[in-house]
N, C-alpha and C positions, 0 to 999 in steps of 0.2 A: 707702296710696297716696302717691307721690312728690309733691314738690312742683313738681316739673316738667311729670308727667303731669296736676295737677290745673290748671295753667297752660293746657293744651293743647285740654282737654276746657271751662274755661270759654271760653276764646279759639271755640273750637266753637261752641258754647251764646250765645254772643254775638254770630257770624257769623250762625249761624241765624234770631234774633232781629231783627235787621237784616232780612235777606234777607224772610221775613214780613210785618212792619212794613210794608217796598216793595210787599207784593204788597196788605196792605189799605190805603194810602196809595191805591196806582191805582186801587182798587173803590171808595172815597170821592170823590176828585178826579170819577171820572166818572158817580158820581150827582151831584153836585153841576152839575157842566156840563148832565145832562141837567133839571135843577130850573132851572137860569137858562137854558137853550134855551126850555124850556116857561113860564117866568114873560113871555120875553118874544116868547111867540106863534108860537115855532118849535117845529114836531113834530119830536123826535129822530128817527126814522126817518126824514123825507123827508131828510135830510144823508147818512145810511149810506152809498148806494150810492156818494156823487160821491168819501168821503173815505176812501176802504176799502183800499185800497193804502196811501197815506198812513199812516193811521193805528197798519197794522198794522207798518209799517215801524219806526215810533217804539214801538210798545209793544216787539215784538223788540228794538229796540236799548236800552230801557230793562231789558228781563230779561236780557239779553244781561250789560250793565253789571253789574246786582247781581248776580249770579251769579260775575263778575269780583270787584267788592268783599269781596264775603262770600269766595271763598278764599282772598283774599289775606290778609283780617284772619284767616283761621283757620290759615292756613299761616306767618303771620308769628311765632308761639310758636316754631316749628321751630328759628328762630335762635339762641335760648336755648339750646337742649336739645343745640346738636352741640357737639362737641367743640373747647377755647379756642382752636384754629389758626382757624376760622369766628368765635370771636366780636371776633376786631379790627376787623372787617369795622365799617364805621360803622352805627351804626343796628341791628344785626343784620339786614340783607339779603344776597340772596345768588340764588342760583340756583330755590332752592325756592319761590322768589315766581311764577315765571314762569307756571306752572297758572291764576293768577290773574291777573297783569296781560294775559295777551293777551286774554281774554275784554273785560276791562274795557277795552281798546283798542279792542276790536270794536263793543262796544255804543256805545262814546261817537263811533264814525265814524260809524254807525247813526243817531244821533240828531243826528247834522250834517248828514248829508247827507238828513232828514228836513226838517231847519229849512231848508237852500239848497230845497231841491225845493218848501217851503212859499210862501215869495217867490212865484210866479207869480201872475199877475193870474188872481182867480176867474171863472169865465162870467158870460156875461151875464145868466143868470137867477138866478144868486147875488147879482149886484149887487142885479138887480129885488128880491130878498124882503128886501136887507137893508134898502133905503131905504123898503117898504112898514113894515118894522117899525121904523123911526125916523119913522116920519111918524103911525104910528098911538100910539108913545110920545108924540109933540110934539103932540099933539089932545088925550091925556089928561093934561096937565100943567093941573094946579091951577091955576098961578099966571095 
């Protein structure tokens, strides 16, 4: 095997790696959210329905992203491997990136316009349960 081809195949092996990683990264984070919803007296399920659009918008734009990531770093060996009229290029970039970065464009609009759309002031019975559960922490405080 070439030393170019074995460049290519871990640059692969290492994109995949990544891309993975993210996907059990999300399945963590959101056990975890749903362990401090339920420590502090919120049932996961009653939130689902309100933030369900929301939510799913940002997980899309977050697999969107790696997905973006992960080809670029597996397409970026490419550069190496053509022929030295491509490798003055700085960096070795080039056209063959493209596959990848517009993904990871996509995703990362995805997840901004997640965050703007997040800003709006919750309903008013979203208020109602947060202060019920700050009021029922501040009664069970020790000191």
């Amino acid at each position: 095997m070439s030393a170019s081809l074995l460049v290519v195949l871990i640059g692969w092996l290492v994109a995949l790696a990544i891309f993975f990683g993210f996907i059990v990264l999300l399945r963590y984070l959101q056990y975890r959210e749903h362990i401090a919803m339920i420590s502090t007296g919120i049932h996961p399920d009653s939130l689902r329905v309100t933030r369900r659009r929301s939510r799913g918008l940002l997980r899309a734009g977050l697999i969107i992203a790696m997905v973006g990531l992960t080809l670029t770093i597996g397409l970026y060996p490419i550069g190496y491997i053509l022929p030295p009229i491509f490798s003055a290029i700085p960096f070795h970039l080039g056209p063959w990136l493209l596959p990848g970065l517009i993904p990871l464009g996509v995703g990362i609009a995805l997840i901004t316009s997640y965050y703007l759309e997040r800003d709006v002031p919750p309903d008013s019975e979203g208020v109602d349960r947060i202060s019920k559960v700050k009021e029922a922490v501040e009664n069970d405080d020790p000191e």
